[in-house]
PLY file of the C-alpha trace (Angstrom):
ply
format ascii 1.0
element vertex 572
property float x
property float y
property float z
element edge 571
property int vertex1
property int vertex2
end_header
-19.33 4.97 -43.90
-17.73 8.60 -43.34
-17.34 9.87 -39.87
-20.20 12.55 -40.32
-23.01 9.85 -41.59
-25.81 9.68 -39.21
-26.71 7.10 -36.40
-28.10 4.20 -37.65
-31.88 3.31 -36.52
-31.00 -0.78 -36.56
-28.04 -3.05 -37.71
-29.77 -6.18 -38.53
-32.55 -7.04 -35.62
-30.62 -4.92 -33.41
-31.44 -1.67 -32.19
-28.89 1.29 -32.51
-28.94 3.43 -29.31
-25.53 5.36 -29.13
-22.33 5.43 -30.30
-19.51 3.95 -27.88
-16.37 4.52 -29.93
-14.82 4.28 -32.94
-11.75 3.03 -34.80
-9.83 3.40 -38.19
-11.94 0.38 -39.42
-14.94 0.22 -37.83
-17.70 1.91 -35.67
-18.80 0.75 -32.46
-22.58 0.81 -30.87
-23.90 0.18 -28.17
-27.56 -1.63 -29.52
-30.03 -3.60 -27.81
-31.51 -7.09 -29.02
-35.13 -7.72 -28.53
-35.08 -11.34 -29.27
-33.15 -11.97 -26.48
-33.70 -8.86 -24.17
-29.97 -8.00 -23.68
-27.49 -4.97 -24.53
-24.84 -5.73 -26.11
-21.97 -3.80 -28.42
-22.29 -3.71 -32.40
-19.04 -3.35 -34.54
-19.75 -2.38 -37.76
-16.58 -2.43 -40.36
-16.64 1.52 -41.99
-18.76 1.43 -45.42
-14.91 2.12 -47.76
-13.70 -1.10 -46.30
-17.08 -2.93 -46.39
-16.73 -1.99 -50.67
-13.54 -3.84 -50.77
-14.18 -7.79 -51.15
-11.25 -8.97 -49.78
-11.04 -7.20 -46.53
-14.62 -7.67 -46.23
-14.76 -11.43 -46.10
-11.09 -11.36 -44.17
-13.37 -9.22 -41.40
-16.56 -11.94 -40.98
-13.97 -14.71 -41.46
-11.37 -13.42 -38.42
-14.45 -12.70 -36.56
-15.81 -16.19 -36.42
-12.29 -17.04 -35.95
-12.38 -14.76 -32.13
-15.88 -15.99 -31.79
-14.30 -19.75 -31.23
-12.61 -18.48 -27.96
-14.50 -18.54 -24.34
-12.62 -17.25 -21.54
-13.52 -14.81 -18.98
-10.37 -12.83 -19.80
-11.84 -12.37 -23.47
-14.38 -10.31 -25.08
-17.79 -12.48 -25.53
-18.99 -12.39 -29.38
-22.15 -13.29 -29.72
-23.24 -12.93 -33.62
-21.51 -12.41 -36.71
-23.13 -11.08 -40.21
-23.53 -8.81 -42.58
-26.51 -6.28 -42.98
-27.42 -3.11 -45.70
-23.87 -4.51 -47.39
-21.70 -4.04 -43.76
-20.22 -6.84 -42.36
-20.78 -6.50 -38.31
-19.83 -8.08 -34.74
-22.25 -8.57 -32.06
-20.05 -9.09 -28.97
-20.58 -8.20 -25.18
-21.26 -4.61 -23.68
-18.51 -3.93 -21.09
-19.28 -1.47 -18.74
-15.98 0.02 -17.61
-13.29 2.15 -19.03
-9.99 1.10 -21.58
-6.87 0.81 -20.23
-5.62 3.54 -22.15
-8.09 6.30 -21.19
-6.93 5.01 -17.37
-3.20 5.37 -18.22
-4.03 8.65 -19.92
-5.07 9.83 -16.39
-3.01 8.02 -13.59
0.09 8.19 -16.30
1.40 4.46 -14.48
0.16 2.13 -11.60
1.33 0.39 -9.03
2.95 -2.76 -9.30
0.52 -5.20 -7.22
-1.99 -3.42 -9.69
-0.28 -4.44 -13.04
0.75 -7.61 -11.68
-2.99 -8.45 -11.06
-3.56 -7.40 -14.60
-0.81 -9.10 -16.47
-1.90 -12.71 -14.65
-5.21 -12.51 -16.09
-4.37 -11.66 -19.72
-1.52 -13.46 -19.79
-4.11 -16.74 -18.89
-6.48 -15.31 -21.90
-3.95 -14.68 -24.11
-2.58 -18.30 -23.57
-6.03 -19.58 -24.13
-6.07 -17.89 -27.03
-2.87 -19.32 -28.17
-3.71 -22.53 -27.25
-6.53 -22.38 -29.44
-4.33 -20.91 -32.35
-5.64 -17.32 -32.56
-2.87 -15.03 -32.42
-4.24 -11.37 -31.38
-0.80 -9.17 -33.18
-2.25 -5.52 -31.52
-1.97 -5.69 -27.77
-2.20 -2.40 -26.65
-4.10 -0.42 -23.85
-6.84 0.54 -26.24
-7.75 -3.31 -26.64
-7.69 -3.59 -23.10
-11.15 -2.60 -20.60
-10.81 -2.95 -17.10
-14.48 -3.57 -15.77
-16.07 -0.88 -13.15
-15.11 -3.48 -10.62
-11.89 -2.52 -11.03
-10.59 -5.93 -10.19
-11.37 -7.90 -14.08
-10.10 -6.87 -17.55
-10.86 -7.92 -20.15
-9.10 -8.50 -24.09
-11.10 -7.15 -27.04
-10.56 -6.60 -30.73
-9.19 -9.89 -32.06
-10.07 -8.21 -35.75
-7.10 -7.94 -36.86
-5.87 -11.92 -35.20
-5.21 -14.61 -37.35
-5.18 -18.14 -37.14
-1.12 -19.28 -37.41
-1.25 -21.19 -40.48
-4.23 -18.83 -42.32
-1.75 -17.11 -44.41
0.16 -20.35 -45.84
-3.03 -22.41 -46.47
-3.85 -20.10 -49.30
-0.31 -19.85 -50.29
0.23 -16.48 -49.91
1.74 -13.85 -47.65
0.95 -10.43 -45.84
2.94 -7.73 -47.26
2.03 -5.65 -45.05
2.67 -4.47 -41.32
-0.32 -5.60 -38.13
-0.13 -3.97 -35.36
0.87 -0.66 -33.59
3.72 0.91 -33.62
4.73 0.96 -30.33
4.03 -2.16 -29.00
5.00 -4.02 -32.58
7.85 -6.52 -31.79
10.80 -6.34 -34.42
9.64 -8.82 -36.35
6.69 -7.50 -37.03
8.28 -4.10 -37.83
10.48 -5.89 -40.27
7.35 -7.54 -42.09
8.75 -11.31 -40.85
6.22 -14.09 -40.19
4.93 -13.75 -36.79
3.44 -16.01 -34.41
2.34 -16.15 -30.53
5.81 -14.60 -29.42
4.76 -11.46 -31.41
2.11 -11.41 -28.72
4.26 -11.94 -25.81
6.66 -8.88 -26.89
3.82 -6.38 -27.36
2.48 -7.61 -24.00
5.77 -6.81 -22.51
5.37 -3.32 -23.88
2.25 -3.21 -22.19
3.68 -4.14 -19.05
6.37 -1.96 -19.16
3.82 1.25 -19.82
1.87 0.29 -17.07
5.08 0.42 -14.50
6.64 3.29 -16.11
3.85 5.63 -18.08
5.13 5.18 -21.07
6.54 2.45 -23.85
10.00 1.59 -23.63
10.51 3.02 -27.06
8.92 6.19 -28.31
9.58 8.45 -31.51
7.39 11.17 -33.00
9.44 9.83 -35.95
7.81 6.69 -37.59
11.20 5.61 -38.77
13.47 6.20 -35.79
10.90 4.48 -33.78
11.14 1.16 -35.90
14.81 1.64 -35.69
14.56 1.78 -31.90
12.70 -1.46 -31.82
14.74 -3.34 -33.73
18.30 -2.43 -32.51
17.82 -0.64 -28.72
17.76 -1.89 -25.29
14.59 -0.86 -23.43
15.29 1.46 -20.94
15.57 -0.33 -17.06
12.25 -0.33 -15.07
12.58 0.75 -11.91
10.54 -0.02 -9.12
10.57 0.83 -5.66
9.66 -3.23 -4.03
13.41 -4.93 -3.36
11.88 -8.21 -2.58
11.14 -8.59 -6.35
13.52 -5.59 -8.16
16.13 -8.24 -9.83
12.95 -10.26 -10.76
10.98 -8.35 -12.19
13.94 -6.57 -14.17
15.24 -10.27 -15.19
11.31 -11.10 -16.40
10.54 -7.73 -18.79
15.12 -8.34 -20.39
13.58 -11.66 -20.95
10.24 -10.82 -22.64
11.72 -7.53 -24.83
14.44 -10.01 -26.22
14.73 -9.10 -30.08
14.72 -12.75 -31.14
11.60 -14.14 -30.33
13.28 -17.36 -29.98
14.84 -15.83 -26.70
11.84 -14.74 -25.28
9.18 -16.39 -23.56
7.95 -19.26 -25.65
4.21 -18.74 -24.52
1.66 -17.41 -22.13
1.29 -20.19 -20.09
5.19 -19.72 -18.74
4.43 -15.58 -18.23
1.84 -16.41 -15.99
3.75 -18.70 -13.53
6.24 -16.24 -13.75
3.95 -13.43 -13.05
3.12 -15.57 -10.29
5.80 -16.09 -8.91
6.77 -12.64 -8.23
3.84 -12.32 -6.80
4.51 -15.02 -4.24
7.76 -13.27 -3.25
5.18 -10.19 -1.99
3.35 -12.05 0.16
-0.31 -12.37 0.34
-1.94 -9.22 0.22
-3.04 -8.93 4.26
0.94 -9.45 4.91
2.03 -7.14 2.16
0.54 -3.91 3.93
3.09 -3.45 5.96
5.10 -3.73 2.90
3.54 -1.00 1.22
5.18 2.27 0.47
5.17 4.08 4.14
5.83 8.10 4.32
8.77 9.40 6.64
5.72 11.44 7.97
4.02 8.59 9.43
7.31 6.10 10.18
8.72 9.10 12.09
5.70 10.31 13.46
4.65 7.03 14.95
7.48 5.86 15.45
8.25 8.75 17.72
5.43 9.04 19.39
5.73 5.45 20.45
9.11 5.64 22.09
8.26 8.62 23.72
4.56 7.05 24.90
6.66 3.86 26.17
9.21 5.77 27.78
6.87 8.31 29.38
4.61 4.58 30.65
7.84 3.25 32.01
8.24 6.24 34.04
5.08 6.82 34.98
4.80 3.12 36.27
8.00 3.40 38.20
7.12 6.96 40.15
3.30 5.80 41.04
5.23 2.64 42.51
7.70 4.67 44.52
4.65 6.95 45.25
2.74 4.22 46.76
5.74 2.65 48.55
6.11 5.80 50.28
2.48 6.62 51.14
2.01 3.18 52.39
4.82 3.58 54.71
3.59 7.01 55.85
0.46 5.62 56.27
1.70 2.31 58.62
3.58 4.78 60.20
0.86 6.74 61.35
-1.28 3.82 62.06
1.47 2.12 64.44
2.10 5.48 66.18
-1.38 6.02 67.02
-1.25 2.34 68.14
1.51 2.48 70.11
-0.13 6.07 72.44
-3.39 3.58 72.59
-1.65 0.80 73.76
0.69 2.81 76.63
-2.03 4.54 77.55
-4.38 1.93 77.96
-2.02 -0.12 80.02
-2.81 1.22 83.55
-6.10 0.30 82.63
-5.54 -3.00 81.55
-3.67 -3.68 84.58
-6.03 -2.36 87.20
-9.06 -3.49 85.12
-10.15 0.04 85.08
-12.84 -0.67 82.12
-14.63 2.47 83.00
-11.37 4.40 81.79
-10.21 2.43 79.29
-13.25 2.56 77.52
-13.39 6.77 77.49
-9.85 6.51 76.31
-11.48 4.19 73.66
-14.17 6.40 72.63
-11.86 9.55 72.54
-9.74 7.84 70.50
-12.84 7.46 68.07
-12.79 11.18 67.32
-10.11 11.02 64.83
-11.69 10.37 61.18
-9.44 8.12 60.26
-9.62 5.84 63.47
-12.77 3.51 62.01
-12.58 1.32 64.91
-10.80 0.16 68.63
-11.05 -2.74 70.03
-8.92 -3.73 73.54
-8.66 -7.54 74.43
-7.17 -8.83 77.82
-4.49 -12.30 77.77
-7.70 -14.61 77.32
-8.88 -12.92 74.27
-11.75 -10.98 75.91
-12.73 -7.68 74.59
-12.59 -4.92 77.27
-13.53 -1.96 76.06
-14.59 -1.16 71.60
-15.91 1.43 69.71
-18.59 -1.65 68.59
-20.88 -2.02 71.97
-21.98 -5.32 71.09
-18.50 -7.04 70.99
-17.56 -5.80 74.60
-17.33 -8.89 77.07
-17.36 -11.58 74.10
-14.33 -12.67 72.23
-12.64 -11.11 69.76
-12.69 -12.35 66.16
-10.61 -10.75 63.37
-12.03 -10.10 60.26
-11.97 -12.97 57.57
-11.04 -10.87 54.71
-8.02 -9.33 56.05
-4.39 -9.68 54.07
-1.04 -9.76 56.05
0.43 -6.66 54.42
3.42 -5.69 56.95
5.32 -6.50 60.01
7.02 -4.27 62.36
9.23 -6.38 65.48
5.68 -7.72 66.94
3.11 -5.10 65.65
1.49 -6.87 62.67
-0.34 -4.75 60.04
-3.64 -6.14 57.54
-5.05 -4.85 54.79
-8.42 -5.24 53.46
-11.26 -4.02 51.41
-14.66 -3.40 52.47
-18.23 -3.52 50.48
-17.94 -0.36 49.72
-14.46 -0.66 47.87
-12.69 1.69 50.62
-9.62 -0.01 52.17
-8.83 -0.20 55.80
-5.29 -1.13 57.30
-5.91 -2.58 60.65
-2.70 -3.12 63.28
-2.59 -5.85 65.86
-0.40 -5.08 68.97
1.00 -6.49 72.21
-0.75 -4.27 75.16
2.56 -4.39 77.90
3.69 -3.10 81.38
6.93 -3.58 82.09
7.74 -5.83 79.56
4.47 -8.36 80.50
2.28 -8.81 77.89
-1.41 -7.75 79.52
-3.09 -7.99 76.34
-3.45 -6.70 72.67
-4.93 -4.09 70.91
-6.59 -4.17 67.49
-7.03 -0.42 65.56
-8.33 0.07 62.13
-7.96 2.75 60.41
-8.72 4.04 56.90
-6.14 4.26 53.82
-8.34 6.61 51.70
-6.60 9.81 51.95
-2.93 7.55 50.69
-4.92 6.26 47.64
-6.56 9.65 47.21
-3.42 11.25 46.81
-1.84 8.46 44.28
-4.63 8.57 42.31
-4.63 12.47 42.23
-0.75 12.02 41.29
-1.54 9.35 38.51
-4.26 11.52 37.15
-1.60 14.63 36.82
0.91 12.43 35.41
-1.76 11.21 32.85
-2.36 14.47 31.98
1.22 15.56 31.55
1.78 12.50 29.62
-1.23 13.23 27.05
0.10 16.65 26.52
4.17 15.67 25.53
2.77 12.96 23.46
0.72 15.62 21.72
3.31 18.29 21.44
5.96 15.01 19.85
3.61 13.94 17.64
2.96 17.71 16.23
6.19 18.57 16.08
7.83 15.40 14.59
4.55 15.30 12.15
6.27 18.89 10.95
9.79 17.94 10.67
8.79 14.55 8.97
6.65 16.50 6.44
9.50 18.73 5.56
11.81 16.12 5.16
9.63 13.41 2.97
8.78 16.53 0.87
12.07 17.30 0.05
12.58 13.01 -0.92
9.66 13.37 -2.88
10.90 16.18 -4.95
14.42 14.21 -5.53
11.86 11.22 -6.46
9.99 13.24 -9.14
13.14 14.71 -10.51
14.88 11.58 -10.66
11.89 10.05 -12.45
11.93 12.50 -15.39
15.67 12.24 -15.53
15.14 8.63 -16.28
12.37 9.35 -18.74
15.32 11.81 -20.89
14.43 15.07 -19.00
17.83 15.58 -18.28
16.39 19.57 -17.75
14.74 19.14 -14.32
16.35 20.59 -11.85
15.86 21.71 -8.04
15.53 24.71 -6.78
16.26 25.50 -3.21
18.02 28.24 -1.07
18.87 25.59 1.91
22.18 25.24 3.57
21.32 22.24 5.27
21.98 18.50 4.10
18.66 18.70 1.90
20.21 21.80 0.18
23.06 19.37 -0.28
21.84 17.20 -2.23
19.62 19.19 -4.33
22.77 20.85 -5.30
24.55 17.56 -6.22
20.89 16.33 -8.00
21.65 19.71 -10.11
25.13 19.42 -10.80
24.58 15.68 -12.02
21.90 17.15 -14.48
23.98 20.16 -15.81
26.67 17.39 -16.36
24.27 14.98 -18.36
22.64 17.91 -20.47
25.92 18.77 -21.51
26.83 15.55 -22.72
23.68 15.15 -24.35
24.12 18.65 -26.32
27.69 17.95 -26.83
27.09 14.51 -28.32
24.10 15.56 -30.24
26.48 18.18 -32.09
29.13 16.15 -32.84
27.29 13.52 -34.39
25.31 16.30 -36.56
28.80 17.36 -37.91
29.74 13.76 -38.54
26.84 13.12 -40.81
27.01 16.66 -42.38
30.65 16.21 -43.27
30.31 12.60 -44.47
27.44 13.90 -46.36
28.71 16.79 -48.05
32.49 15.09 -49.05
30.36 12.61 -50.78
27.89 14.62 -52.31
30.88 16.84 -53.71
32.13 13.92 -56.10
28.38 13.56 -57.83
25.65 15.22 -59.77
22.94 17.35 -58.98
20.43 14.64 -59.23
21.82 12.61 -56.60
21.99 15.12 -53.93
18.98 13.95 -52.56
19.47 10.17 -52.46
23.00 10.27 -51.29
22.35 12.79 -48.53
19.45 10.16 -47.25
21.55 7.33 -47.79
24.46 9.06 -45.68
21.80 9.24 -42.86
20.48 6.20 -42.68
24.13 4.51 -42.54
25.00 6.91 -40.08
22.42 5.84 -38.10
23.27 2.28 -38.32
26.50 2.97 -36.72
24.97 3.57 -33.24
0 1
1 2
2 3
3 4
4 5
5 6
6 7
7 8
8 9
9 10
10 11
11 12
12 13
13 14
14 15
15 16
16 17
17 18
18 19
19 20
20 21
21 22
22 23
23 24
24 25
25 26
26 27
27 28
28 29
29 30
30 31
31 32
32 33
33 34
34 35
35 36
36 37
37 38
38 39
39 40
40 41
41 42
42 43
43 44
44 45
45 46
46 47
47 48
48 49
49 50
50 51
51 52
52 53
53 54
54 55
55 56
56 57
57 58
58 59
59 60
60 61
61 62
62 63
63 64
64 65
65 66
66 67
67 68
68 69
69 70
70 71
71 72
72 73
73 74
74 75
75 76
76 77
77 78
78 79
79 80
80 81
81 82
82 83
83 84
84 85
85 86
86 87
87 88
88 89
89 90
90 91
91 92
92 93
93 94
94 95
95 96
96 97
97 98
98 99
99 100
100 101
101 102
102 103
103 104
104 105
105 106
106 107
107 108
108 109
109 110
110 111
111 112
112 113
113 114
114 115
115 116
116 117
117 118
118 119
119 120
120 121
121 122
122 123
123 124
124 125
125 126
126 127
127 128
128 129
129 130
130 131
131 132
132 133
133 134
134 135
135 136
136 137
137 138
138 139
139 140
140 141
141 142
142 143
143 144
144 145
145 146
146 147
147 148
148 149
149 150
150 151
151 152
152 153
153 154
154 155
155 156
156 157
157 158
158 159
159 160
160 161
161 162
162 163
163 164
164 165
165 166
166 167
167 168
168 169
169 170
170 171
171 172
172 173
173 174
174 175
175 176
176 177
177 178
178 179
179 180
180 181
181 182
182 183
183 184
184 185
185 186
186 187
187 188
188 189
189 190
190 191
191 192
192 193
193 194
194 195
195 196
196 197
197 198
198 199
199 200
200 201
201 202
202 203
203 204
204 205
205 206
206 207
207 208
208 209
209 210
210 211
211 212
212 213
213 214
214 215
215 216
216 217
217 218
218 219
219 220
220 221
221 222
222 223
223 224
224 225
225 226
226 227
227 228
228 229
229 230
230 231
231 232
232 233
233 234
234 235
235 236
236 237
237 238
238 239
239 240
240 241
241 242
242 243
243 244
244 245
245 246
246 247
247 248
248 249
249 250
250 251
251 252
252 253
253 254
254 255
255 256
256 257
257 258
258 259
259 260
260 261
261 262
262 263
263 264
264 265
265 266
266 267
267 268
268 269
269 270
270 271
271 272
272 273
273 274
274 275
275 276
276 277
277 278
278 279
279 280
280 281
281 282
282 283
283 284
284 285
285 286
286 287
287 288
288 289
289 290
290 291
291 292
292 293
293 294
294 295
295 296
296 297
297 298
298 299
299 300
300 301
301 302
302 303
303 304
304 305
305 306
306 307
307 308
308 309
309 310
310 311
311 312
312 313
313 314
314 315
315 316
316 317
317 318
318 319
319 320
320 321
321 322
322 323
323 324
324 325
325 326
326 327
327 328
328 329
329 330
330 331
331 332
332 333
333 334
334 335
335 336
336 337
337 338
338 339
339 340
340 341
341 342
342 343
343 344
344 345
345 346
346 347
347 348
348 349
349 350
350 351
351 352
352 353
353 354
354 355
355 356
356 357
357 358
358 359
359 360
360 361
361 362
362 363
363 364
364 365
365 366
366 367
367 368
368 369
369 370
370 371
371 372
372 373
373 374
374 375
375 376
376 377
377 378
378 379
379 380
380 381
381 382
382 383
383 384
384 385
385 386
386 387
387 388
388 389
389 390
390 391
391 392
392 393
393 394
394 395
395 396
396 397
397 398
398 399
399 400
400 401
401 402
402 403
403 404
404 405
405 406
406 407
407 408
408 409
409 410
410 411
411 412
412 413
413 414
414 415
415 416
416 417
417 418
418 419
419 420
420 421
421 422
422 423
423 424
424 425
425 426
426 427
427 428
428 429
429 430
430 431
431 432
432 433
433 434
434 435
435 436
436 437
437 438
438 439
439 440
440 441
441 442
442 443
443 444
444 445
445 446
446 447
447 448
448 449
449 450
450 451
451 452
452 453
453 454
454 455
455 456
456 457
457 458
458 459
459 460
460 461
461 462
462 463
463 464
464 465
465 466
466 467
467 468
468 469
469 470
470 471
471 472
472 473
473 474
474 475
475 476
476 477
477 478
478 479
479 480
480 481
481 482
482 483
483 484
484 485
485 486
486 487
487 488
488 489
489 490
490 491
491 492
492 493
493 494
494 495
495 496
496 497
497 498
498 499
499 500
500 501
501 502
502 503
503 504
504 505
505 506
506 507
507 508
508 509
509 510
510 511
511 512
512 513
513 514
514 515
515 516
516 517
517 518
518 519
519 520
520 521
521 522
522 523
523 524
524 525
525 526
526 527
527 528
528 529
529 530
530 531
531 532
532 533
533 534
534 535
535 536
536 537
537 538
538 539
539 540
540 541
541 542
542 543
543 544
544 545
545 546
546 547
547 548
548 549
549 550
550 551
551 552
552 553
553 554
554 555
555 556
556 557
557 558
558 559
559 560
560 561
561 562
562 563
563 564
564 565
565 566
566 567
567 568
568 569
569 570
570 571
């Protein structure tokens, strides 16, 4: 089948409705089966491979082999056969997007996102394993995370074997599975491989997912196999410290070289991958765990202080406020109690009633004055404002509160339907030092609370508008600064991806400026030890090169120049 042949009507009983993808082996469509009144996805192997015996039958036979495995971490296969000469796979219709196209447009994700990943195909890939099928070409293309965003799913066991496959026909592979870079050394070096082969290339996986890109890369076919066999993988870094050692200690372990150094299966990735999970915390406790901008920390963080502080104060001035109203007001109230009560004495004494009560009534006049009441030694009420309580005894109000005393005036609060509050005083009515009586004046508090509440309302205000004016300005500085950590970030990421070229441009004299300069100094430093080493070691291999080359023929220029290069390289 060429790449320009036309759609196929029907594979089999299956309906061909669109193409979906397709690979260096085989053609993918998405078909619909009428039998059973589903879609599903048709892989059918490309016509030049379906000619060749061999690989045909090695197709429909490691196709049954994947069909054996049910998990919900694995592709679903459905039907395997062979129509018009093609040998094809009827397998489930995933309705999502590869990992690869998803890496191709975030470039890396975060880590509670690849750890949630990784657990779930490290469980299908020890199912797999379990069941003897080893995949040998985990990659992100293989990979489709479902448009729930939360599943993914493994495809494309076609190229898996089962372990023993190869020596129960007593023969070998002599040739390479896989891609290139997520191939573990052994499988670069064309050694037997087995379900640790897996477990490397899944590290590689992981490692693209936290970082963007493979731990070893080469446009070079041949320096990139050299890179996997004798290089360290770059350090990860991530940005969590509850799980930084760990998670470094876990992807050393899994990108060992030997694979008897690695992990020895799935099963133990998992609980490790677990694990480190754990150590974040369930996912409601890890928010405040997540990565938080200066901008906000600041912000809110001032704001707060300055909303508590500002509360504080607030609550300690309306107290003072009201202490000092309240005794302006008591004042006033015992002074107006005290010209009743001398006045009224005469009165009293020569049981004047007819006076006592005008000096009652005027006494009325004043708005605040809400009532007067004048009782003689027994407790009889003389003269009132309130008609019907003159001549009968007096009775205090029930609801009254003892809020102050003053040598033997006595002062109540209380509170009256209509939510106003009234301060009433009770005082001794005397002449010449002889007690003729008491008086009883209430009067009303609404012009104190008035004015507290008309202070409280201001100070509200006031409040609201400092807050405000923090929380803008702090919001600006805080923006300014996380920028310029953000920039340092970036730059520091590319450095540690080889692009020892960023640098940071910036005209500041302040502590920012500081350390761009430094960031810049410590790349013009690196650059020129990159340059400088990458000359020197060109002039080593030319000079080793050409001394040798001197010493032979013509027709072994070629070989021994290659041969110099390769040992060269060895060397490093």
């Amino acid at each position: 089948m060429t790449d320009t042949q036309e759609l196929p009507k029907n594979v089999g009983r299956y309906r061909i409705l669109n193409e979906v993808g397709r690979g260096a082996t085989a053609f993918v469509y998405k078909a619909y089966d009428p039998q059973l009144d589903r879609f599903l996805a048709i892989k059918v192997l490309r016509e030049e491979l379906a000619q060749d015996e061999d690989y045909r039958q090695a197709f429909i036979k490691e196709a049954r082999l994947a069909a054996q495995l049910t998990h919900p971490g694995i592709v679903t296969i459905y039907d395997v056969g062979i129509a018009d000469n093609k040998p094809y796979i009827g397998m489930e219709l995933l309705e999502g997007a590869t990992l690869e196209q998803i890496l191709k447009a975030q470039g890396k994700l975060n880590l509670r996102t690849v750890l949630a990943m990784s657990v779930q195909l490290a469980r299908a890939l020890d199912y797999a394993h379990r069941q003897g099928v080893v995949h040998r070409d985990i990659k992100p293309g293989n990979i489709v995370v479902l448009k729930d965003k939360k599943t993914v799913k493994l495809t494309d066991f076609g190229i898996a074997q089962l372990d023993d496959s190869l020596n129960s026909v007593g023969k070998g592979s002599d040739k390479v599975i896989g891609t290139p870079e997520y191939m573990a050394p052994e499988q670069v070096l064309g050694q037997p491989t087995d379900n640790r082969s897996d477990l490397y290339s899944f590290g590689v996986l992981i490692y693209r997912m936290l970082m963007g890109l493979p731990p070893f890369i080469g446009d070079d076919l041949g320096q990139l196999f050299k890179q996997i066999i004798k290089n360290k993988p770059p350090r990860i870094y991530v940005v969590e410290e509850k799980v930084k050692d760990d998670l470094q200690d876990f992807m050393r372990k899994l990108l060992q070289k030997q694979p008897n150094k690695r992990y020895q299966s799935a099963g133990q990735i998992s609980n490790e991958l677990r694990t480190i999970q754990g150590k974040l915390g369930e996912k409601k406790q890890q928010q405040n765990n997540e990565y938080v901008s200066l901008r906000f920390r600041w912000t809110a963080t001032m704001a707060g202080v300055v909303f508590v502080a500002m509360c504080l104060g607030l609550a300690i001035v309306y107290y003072m406020q009201y202490q000092a109203l309240s005794g302006i007001t008591f004042d006033y109230g015992r002074s107006i109690a005290r010209m009743i009560a001398y006045k009224s004495a005469d009165s009293v004494l020569l049981d004047d009633l007819v006076g006592l009560n005008a000096l009652v009534n005027e006494t009325n006049k004043n708005d605040q004055v809400k009532s007067v009441a004048v009782m003689n030694k027994n407790n009889t009420v003389l003269a009132s404002t309130q008609k019907d309580i003159i001549g009968t005894a007096f009775k205090p109000p029930n609801d009254r509160s003892h809020e102050h005393t003053l040598e033997d005036i006595l002062i109540y609060q209380r509170e009256l339907e209509n939510k106003n509050i009234l301060f009433d005083v009770e005082m001794p009515i005397k002449y010449d030092n002889k007690s003729l009586g008491y008086l009883y004046i209430s009067f009303s508090a609404d012009s104190m609370f008035t004015a507290a509440k008309s202070t409280l309302v201001t100070m509200l205000i006031v409040m609201m508008i400092t807050l405000f004016v923090v929380f803008i300005i702090t919001l600006v500085l805080a923006r300014r600064t996380s920028r310029d950590y953000q920039r340092v970030t970036q730059a520091l990421n590319k450095m540690a991806l080889g692009r020892v070229d960023a640098r940071l441009i910036s005209d500041r004299n302040d502590e920012a400026g500081q350390l761009f300069a430094a960031f810049n100094r410590l790349a013009n430093f690196l650059e020129g030890r990159f340059d400088t080493a990458s000359k020197t070691k060109g002039r080593s291999i030319k000079q080793v090169s050409l001394k040798k080359i001197s010493n032979q023929p013509d027709s072994q220029v070629a070989e021994t120049v290659e041969l110099d290069i390769v040992s060269e390289l060895d060397k490093d």
